[in-house]
C-alpha positions as CSV (number, residue, x, y, z in Angstrom):
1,X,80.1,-39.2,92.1
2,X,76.8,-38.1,92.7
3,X,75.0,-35.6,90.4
4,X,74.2,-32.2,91.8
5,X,70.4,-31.7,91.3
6,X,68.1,-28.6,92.6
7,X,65.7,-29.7,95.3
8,X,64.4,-26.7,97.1
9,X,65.2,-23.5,95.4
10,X,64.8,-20.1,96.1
11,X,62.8,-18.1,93.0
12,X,66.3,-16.0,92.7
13,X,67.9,-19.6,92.6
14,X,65.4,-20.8,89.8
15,X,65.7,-17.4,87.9
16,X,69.5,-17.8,87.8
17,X,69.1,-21.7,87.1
18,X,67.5,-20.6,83.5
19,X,70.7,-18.6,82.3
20,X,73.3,-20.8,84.6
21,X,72.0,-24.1,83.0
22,X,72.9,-22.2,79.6
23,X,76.0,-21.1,80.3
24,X,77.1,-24.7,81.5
25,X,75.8,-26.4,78.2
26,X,78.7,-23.5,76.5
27,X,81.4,-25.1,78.8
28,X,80.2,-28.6,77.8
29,X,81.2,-27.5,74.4
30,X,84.8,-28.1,75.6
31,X,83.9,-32.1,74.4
32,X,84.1,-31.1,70.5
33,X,87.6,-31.5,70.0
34,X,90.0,-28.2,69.6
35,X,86.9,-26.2,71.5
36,X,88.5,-23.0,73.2
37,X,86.5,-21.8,76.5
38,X,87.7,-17.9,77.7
39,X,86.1,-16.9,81.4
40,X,87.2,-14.1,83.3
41,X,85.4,-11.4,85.1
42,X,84.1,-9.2,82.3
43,X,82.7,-12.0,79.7
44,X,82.8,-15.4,78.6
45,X,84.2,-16.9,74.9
46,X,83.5,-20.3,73.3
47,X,84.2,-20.9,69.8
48,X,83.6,-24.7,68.5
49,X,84.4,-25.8,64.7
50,X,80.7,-26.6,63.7
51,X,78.8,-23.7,61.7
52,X,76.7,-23.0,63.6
53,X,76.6,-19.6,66.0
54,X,75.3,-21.7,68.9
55,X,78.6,-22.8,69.0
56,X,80.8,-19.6,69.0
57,X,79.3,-17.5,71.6
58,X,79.9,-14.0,74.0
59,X,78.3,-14.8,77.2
60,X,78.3,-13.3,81.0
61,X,78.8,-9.8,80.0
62,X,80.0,-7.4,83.0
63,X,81.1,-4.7,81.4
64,X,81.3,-0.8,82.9
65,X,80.0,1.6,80.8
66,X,83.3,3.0,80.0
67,X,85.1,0.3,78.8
68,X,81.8,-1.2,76.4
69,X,83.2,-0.3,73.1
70,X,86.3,-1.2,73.0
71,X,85.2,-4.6,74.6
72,X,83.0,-4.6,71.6
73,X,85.9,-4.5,69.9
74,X,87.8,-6.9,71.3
75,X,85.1,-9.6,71.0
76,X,84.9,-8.7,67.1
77,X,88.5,-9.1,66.7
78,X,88.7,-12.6,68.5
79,X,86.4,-14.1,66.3
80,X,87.4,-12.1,63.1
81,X,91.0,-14.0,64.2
82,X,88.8,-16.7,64.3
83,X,87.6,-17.0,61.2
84,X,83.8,-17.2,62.7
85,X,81.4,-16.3,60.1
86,X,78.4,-15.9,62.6
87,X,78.7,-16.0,66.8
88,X,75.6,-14.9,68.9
89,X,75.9,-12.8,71.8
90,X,73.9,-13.8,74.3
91,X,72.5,-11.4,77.4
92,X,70.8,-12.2,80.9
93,X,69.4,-10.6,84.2
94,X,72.5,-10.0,85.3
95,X,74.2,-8.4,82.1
96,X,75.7,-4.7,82.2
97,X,76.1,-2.1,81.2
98,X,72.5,-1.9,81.0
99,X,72.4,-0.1,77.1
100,X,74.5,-3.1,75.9
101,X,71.9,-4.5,73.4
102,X,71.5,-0.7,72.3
103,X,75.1,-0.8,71.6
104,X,75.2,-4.0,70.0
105,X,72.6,-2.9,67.5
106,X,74.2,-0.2,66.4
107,X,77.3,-1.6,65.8
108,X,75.4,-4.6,63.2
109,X,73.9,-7.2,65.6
110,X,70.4,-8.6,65.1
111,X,68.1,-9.8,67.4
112,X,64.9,-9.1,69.8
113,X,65.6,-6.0,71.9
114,X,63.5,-7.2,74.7
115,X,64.6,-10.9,74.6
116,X,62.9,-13.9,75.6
117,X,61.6,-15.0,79.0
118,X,63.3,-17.7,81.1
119,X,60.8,-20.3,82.4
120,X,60.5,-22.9,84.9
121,X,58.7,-26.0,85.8
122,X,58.5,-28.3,88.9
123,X,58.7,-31.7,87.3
124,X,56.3,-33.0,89.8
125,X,53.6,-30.3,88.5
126,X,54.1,-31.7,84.5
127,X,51.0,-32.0,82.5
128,X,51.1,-35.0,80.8
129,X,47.0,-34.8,80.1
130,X,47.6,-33.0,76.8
131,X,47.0,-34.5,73.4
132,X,49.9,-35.3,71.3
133,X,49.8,-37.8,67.8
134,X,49.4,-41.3,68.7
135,X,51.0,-42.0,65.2
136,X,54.3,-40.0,66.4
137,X,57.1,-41.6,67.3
138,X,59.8,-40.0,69.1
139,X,63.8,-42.0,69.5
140,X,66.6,-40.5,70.9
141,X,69.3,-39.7,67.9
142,X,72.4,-41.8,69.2
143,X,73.4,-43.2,65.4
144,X,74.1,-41.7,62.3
145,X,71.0,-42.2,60.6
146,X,68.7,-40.6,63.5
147,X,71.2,-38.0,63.5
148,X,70.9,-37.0,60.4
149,X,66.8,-37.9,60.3
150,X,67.2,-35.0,63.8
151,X,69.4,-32.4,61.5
152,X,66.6,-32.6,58.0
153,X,64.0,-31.9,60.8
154,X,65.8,-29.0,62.5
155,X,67.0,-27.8,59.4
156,X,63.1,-27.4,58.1
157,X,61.4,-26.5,61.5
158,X,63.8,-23.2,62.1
159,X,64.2,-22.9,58.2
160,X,68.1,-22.2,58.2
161,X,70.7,-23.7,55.9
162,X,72.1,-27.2,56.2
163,X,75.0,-26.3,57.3
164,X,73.2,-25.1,60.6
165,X,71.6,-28.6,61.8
166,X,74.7,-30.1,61.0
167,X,76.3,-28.8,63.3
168,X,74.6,-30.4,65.8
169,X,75.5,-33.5,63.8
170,X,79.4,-32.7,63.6
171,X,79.5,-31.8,67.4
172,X,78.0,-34.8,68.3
173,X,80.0,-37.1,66.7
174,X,83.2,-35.8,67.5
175,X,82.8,-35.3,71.0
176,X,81.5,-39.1,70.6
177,X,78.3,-40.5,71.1
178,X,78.5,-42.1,74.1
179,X,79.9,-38.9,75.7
180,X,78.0,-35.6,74.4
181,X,76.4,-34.4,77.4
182,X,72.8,-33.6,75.1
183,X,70.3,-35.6,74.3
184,X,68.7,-34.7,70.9
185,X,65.2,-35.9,70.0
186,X,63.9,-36.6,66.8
187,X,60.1,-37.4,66.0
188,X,58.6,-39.1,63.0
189,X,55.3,-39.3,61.1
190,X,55.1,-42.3,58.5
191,X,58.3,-42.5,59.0
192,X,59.4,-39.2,58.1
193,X,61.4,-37.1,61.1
194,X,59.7,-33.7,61.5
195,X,60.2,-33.2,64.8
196,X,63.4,-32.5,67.4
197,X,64.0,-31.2,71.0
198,X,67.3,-31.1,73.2
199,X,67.6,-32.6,76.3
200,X,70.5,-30.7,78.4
201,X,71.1,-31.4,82.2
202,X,73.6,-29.5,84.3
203,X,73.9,-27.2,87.1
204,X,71.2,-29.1,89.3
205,X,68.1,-28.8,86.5
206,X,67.3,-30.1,83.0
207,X,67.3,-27.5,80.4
208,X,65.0,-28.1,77.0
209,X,66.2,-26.6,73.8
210,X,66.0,-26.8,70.3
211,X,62.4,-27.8,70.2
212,X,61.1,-27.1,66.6
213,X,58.8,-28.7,64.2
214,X,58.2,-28.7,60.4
215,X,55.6,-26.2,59.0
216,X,53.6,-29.4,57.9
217,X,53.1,-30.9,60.7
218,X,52.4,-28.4,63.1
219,X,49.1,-27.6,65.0
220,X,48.9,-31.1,65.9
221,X,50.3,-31.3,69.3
222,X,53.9,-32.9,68.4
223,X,55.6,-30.0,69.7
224,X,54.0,-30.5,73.4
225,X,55.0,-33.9,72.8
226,X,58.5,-33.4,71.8
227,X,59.0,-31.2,74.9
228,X,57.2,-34.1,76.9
229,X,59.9,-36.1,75.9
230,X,63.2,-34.8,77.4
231,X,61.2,-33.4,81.0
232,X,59.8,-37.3,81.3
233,X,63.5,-38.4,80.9
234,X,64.8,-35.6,83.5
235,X,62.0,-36.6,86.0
236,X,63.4,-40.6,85.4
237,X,67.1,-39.4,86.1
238,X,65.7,-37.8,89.1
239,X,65.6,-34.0,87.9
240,X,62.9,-31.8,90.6
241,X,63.4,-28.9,88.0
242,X,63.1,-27.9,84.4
243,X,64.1,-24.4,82.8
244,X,64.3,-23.0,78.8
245,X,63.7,-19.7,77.5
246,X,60.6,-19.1,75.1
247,X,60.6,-18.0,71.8
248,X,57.1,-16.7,70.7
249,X,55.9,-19.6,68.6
250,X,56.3,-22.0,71.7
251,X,55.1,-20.1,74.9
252,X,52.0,-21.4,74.8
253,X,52.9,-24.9,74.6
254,X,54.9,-24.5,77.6
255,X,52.5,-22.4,79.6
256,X,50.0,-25.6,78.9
257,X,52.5,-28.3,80.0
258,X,53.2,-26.0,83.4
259,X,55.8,-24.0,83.0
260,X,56.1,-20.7,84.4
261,X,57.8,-17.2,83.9
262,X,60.4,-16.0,86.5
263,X,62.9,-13.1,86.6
264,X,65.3,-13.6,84.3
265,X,65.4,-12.8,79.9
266,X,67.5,-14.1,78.0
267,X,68.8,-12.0,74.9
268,X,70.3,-13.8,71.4
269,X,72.1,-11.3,69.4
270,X,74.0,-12.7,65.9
271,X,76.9,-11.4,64.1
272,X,77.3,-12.1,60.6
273,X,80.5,-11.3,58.2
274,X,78.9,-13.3,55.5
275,X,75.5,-13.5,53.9
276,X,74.1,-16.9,55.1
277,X,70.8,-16.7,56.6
278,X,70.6,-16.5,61.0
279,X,71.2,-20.1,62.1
């Protein structure tokens, strides 16, 4: 069967692209085994066993004004059953009622009001004519050890507990190796990883995540070249299109290598019933 890849998009079609190639790497969670997937009208559910909120998620929120709270309530209740110490609920262009992050907030959840823009990139239009480390070297994580190398990384770059980058581990290994539908990234200096990015394809683009580097080595260009990484391998599988959403500390790296705002934010909201640090 032939992949279904973007090839002349609307900008409404790329906007949406940016939260719809999201949303499909939450259904692809339905690989780590015991994984349960709720989608109906008003919201989405996924809850995963690894410990990390990425992986337990509210998503596609369409709720009337009306009925908000006790939707709130209902969400807090599924993953209190649960036994979900964290879950992020995550918001989009399309997300109502409009006060919802308002809402959220007052009722414990932590995150950036104004969320974080969505961007885009025509993969033909990639800047490759920025410097990066000719010392780094970047390997796809597909064994234990580069697993594990890509989790110490991530661990240090976004400074959150352990338990948070192994996720990523757990996740992969028991959906398989051969059949998690990311690609993680892991880059090393003298040997030592400091380095990662996420490689995620689905609904017709190539989405980049998880791109993160260790206070140490930063200012030296391997970010651009971590995120150079994954779009090269889209552009080989044939990918026309690449989307993420920016946190502060990368937009300018992804301005450089030609990325480009559109109309859509994307909003990351956590829950915590314990008193681990955000992952």
């Amino acid at each position: 069967m032939n992949k279904y890849i973007l090839t002349n998009p609307s900008e409404a079609e790329l906007a949406s692209a940016v939260q719809e190639n999201l949303f499909a790497s939450f259904r692809a969670m339905q690989v780590i085994p015991g994984c349960e997937l709720v989608e109906n009208t008003s919201l989405n559910l996924h809850d995963a066993f690894p410990s990390n909120p990425m992986f337990k998620g509210v998503w596609k929120t369409r709720f009337s004004p009306e009925e908000t709270e006790a939707k709130i309530d209902e969400v807090l209740n599924w993953f209190e059953q649960r036994g979900a110490p964290s879950f992020f609920w995550w918001t989009d262009s399309q997300t109502q009622p409009l006060d919802l992050v308002e809402r959220l907030m007052r009722r414990g959840f932590d995150g950036n009001l104004e969320g974080d823009p969505g961007m885009v990139m025509n993969l033909n239009d990639l800047n490759e004519d920025l410097p990066t480390p000719s010392k780094l070297n970047i390997v796809q994580a597909t064994e234990p050890k580069s697993l594990e190398d890509w989790r110490d990384a991530f661990v240090e770059a976004f400074e959150m507990p352990v338990s948070g980058g192994q996720a990523w581990v757990d996740a992969t290994m028991s959906a398989g190796l051969e059949n998690a539908p990311w690609h993680m990234y892991v880059g090393y200096l003298d040997r030592k990883p400091v380095s990662t990015s996420i490689l995620f394809p689905g609904t017709g683009v190539a989405g980049v995540y998880g791109v993160g580097t260790i206070p140490e080595a930063r200012n030296q260009g391997i970010g651009t070249a971590m995120t150079l990484k994954p779009l090269r391998e889209a552009r080989e599988q044939g990918y026309h299109f690449a989307v993420l959403f920016s946190f502060r500390l990368g937009y300018p790296v992804y301005k450089r290598l030609g990325f480009r705002e559109v109309a859509c934010k994307i909003g990351i909201y956590i829950m915590e019933r314990d008193q681990e640090k955000p992952v």
